[in-house]
N, C-alpha and C positions, 0 to 999 in steps of 0.2 A: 150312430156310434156315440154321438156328443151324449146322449139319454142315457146311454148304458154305463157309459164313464160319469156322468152326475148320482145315475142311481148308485153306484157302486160305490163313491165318494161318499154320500150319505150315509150308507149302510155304513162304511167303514168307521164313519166318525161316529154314530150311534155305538157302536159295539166297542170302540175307544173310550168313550165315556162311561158306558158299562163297566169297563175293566178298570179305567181310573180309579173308580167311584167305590169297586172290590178292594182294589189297590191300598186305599185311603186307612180300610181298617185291618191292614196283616202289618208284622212287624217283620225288620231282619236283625232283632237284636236277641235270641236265643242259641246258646249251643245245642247242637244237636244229635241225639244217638240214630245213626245211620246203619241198619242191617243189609248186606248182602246176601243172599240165599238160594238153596235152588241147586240141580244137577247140572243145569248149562254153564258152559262157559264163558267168563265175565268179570266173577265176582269180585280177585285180587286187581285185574287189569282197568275196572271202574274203581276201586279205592284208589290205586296207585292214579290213578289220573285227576283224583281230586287231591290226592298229596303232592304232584307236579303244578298243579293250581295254587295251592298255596304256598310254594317256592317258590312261583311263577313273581307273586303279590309281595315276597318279603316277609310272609306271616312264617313265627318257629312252630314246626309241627316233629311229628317223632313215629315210627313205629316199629311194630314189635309183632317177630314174626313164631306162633306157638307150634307150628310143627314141621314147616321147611326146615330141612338142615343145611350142612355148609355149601350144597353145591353154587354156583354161580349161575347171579339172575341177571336180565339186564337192568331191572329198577335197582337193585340192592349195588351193583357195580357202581351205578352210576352217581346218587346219592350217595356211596361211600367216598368216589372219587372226588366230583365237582360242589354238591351240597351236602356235606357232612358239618358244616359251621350254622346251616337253619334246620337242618332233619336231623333229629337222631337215628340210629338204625342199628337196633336188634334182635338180632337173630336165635332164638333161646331154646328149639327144637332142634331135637336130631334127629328128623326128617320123618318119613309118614310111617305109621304103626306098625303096619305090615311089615314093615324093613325092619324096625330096631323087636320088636318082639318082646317087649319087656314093658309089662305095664308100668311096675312101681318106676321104673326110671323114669318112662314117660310122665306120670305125672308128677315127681319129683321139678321134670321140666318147666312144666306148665305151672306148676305152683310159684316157681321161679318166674316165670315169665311175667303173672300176674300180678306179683310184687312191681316188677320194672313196670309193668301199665299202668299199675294203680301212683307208684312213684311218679311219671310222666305225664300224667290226666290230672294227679293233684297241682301241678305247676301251672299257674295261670299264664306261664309265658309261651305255653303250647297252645295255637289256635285249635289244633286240628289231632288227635290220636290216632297209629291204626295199627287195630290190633288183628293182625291175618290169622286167619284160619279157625280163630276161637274161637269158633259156632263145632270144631272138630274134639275141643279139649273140651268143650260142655259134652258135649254126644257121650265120648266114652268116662263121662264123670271123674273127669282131669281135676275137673274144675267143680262147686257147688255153684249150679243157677242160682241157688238164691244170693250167695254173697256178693256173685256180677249184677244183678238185681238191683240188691241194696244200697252198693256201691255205685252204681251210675245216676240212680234217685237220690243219694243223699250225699254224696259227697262230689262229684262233677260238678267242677266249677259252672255258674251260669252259660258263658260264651265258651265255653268247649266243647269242640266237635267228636264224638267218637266214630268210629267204623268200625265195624264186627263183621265178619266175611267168613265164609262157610257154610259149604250144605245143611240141611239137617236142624236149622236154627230152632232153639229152643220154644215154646211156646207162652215162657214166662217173657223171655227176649224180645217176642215181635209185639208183644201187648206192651209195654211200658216204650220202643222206638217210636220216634219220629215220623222216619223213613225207613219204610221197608220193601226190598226190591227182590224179585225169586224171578232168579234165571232159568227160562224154559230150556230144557236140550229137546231140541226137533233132529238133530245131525248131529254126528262126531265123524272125525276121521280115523279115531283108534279103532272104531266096527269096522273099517276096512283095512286094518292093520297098518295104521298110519299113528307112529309114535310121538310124543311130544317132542318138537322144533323149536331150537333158538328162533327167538324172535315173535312166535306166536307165541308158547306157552311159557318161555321163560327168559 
């Protein structure tokens, strides 16, 4: 038993040192463009948990949602309630396409919306943006990929963080991120006719 507990002490501090030694040359002083993507479920509830993180720390972060509309979340509740003095939070769609049926409004929206991002990403006192859903306002060409493009290369401040969430992500998009994450759907409960639930999807 003592040999097995020595060998494995060894092993452990070799591959500690390895990782140190990796360690030594990565930095954590970059902002970063963070892509969620993908048909599974995930995408807003992994941003929203790195925007709870950095309220968590005291850092101002902000976001801005391009195609929820007014209904009531429990992230958007609760940052308007308790953190509305470190998080911004807006809301600048009226809700998902299928519903409002009207393109030019829609992207009327969304053009709206991307002013308020590009407003709240130029502020160095935002650690963290998130911009929900806009991988949806690029899809149905709300938006020009290329001026979200050129705008997060040339004008996002060094240490700021973006998130962009949404199926469908552009492919101009995932080549210039950082981080980029695609949620698999293996299951849903709406195939069984199981509709969206406070608490899980909203």
């Amino acid at each position: 038993m003592t040999q097995d507990t020595d060998r494995h002490a060894m092993k452990m501090a070799k591959k500690k040192a390895a990782r140190d030694k990796i360690m030594a040359t990565k930095t954590d002083q970059k902002g970063l463009v963070i892509v969620h993507t993908g048909k599974g479920k995930g995408k807003s509830s992994a941003a929203f948990g790195m925007i709870f993180r950095c309220i968590a720390h005291d850092m101002q972060c902000a976001v801005v949602q391009f195609i929820k509309g007014g209904m009531s979340t429990g992230e958007r509740d609760l940052i308007l309630a308790k953190f509305n003095d470190i998080c911004e939070f807006h809301t600048m769609g009226e809700g998902f396409t299928w519903e409002t049926q009207d393109k030019s409004r829609d992207t009327e929206m969304a053009q709206a919306a991307w002013e308020k991002a590009k407003e709240l990403i130029r502020d160095p006192a935002n650690k963290m943006v998130l911009l929900d859903e806009i991988n949806i306002a690029l899809r149905y060409d709300y938006l020009d990929i290329q001026d979200v493009v050129d705008f997060l290369r040339n004008e996002k401040p060094e240490m700021t963080h973006v998130v962009l969430t949404g199926r469908n992500a552009k492919d101009e998009l995932i080549e210039i991120a950082d981080l980029v994450t695609e949620m698999e759907l293996i299951k849903h409960p709406f195939r069984s006719g199981i509709k969206a639930q406070i608490g899980v999807e909203y």
